[in-house]
C-alpha positions as CSV (number, residue, x, y, z in Angstrom):
1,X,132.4,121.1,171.3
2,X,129.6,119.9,169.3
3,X,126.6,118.3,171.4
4,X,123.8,116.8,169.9
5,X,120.2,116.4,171.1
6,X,121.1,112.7,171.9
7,X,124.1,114.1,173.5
8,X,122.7,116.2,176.2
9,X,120.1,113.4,177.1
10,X,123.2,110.6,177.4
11,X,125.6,112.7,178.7
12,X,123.7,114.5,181.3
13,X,121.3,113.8,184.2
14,X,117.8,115.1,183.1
15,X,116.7,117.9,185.2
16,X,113.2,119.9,185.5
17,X,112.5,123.4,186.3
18,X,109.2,125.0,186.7
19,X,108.9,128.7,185.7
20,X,106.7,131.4,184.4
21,X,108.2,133.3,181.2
22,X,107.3,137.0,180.4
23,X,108.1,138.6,177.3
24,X,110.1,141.6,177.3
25,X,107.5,143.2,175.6
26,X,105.4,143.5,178.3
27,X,103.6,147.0,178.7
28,X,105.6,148.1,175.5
29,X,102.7,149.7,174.6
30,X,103.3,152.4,177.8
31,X,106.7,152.3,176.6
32,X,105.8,153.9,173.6
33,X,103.6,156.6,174.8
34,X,107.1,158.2,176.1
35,X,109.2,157.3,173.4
36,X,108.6,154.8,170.6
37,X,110.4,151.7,170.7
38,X,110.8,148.4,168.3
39,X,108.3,145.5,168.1
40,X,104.7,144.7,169.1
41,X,103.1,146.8,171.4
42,X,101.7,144.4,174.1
43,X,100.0,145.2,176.6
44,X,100.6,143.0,179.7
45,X,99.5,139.4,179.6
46,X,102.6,138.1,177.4
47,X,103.7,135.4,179.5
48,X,103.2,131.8,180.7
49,X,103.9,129.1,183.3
50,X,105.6,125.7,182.0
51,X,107.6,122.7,183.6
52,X,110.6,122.0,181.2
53,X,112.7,119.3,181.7
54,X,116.4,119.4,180.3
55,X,119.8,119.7,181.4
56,X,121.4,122.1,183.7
57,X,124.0,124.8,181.7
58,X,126.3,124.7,184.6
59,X,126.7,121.2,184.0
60,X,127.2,121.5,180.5
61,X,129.6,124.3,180.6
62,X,131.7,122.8,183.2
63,X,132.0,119.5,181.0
64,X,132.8,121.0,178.1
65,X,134.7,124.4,179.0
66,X,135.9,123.5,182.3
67,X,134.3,127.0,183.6
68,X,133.0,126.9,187.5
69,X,132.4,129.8,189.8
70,X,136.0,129.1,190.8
71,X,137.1,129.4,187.1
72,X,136.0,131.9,185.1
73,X,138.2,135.1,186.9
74,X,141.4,133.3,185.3
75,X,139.4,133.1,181.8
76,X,138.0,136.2,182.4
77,X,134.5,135.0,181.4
78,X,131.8,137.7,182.3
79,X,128.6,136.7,179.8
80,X,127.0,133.4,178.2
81,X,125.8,133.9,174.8
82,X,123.1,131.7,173.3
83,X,122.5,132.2,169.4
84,X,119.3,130.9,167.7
85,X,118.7,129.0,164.3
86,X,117.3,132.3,163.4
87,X,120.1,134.5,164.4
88,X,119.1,135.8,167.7
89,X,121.2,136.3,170.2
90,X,120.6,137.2,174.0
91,X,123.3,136.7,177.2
92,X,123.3,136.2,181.0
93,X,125.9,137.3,183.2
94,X,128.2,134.3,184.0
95,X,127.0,134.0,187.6
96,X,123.5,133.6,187.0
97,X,124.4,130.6,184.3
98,X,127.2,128.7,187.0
99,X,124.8,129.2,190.0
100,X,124.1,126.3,191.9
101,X,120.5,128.2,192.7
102,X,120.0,129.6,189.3
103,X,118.4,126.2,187.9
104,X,119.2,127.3,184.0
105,X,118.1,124.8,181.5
106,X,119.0,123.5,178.5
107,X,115.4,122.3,177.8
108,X,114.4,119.6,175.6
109,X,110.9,118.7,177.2
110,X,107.8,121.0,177.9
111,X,105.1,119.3,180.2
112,X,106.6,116.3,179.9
113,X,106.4,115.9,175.9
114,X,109.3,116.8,173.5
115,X,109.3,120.5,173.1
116,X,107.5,121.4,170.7
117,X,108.5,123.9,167.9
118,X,106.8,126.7,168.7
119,X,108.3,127.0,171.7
120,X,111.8,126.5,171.0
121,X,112.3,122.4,169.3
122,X,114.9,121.0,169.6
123,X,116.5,122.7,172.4
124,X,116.0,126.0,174.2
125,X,117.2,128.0,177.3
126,X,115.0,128.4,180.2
127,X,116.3,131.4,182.8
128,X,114.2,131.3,185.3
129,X,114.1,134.9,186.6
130,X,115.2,137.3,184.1
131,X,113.1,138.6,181.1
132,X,111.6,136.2,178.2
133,X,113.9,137.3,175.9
134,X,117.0,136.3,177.2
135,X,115.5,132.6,177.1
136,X,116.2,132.1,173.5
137,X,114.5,129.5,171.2
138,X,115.8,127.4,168.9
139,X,119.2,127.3,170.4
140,X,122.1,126.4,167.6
141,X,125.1,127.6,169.6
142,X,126.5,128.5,173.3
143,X,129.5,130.3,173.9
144,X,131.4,132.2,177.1
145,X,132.3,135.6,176.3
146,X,134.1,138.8,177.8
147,X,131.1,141.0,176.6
148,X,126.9,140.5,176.6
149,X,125.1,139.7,173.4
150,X,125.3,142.2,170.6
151,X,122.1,143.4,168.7
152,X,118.7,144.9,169.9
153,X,117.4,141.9,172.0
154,X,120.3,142.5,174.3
155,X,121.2,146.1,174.3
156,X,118.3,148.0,172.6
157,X,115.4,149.6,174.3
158,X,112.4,147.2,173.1
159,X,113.4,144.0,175.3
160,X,114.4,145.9,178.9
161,X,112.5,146.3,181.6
162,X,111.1,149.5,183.4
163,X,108.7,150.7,185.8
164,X,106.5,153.1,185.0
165,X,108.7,156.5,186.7
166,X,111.8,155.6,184.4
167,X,112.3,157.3,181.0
């Protein structure tokens, strides 16, 4: 199923989430002391509060794929993977994209203007919840899947998150 921007607006009822994004990165730099990892060596700080307005992935996935909580056992859907214009990919477990508390976003809007590109234009995920990372810019395709995202922003050391104790 191909949606366009125009789609999702028409199709769906506009819905906005406020939440507070952290990068993955986060403390990376303490990271590295222990071992050295991939990527810029933040500090902490990396992260930010918006209000994005969009459409709810639940909605969309149940339009297009007919997947539900109720569903997905039979199709034996475990992961949603969202892929980039730029070729990254990142996933979130199936119930965290289908819950009716989750509030995951297909966003279009940030603070009430168009999104801008920076942060994601024309259309990004929002996962309220769950590491910056895994609320991928720029997004060009969604699919359900048996397995998590492949590649280092999913199963690489760089973008998880520890405390301090674990190695």
């Amino acid at each position: 199923v191909v949606l366009s921007l125009e789609d999702l607006k028409a199709r769906f009822l506009k819905r906005e989430v406020t939440a507070t994004l952290q990068c993955g990165g986060n403390r990376r730099s303490e990271l590295d002391a222990i071992q050295k990892t991939g990527g810029i060596p933040w500090g902490f700080g990396a992260m930010s509060t918006a209000t994005f307005g969009g459409v709810y992935l639940r909605e969309v996935l149940q339009h297009c794929a007919g997947l539900s909580l109720e569903s997905v056992d039979s199709f034996g859907v475990k992961h949603v993977v969202f892929i980039g214009q730029d070729d990254m990919q990142a996933s979130i477990p199936i119930e965290k994209a289908l819950s009716p508390y989750g509030d995951v976003l297909v966003a279009y809007e940030m603070n009430g203007e168009p999104l801008p590109e920076e942060h994601g234009a024309p259309v990004r995920l929002v996962v309220p919840g769950v590491v910056g990372v895994r609320n991928v810019k720029w997004v060009s395709h969604i699919r359900a899947s048996t397995e998590e995202a492949e590649g280092p922003w999913q199963r690489g050391l760089a973008y998880k998150g520890f405390s301090p104790m674990v190695k």
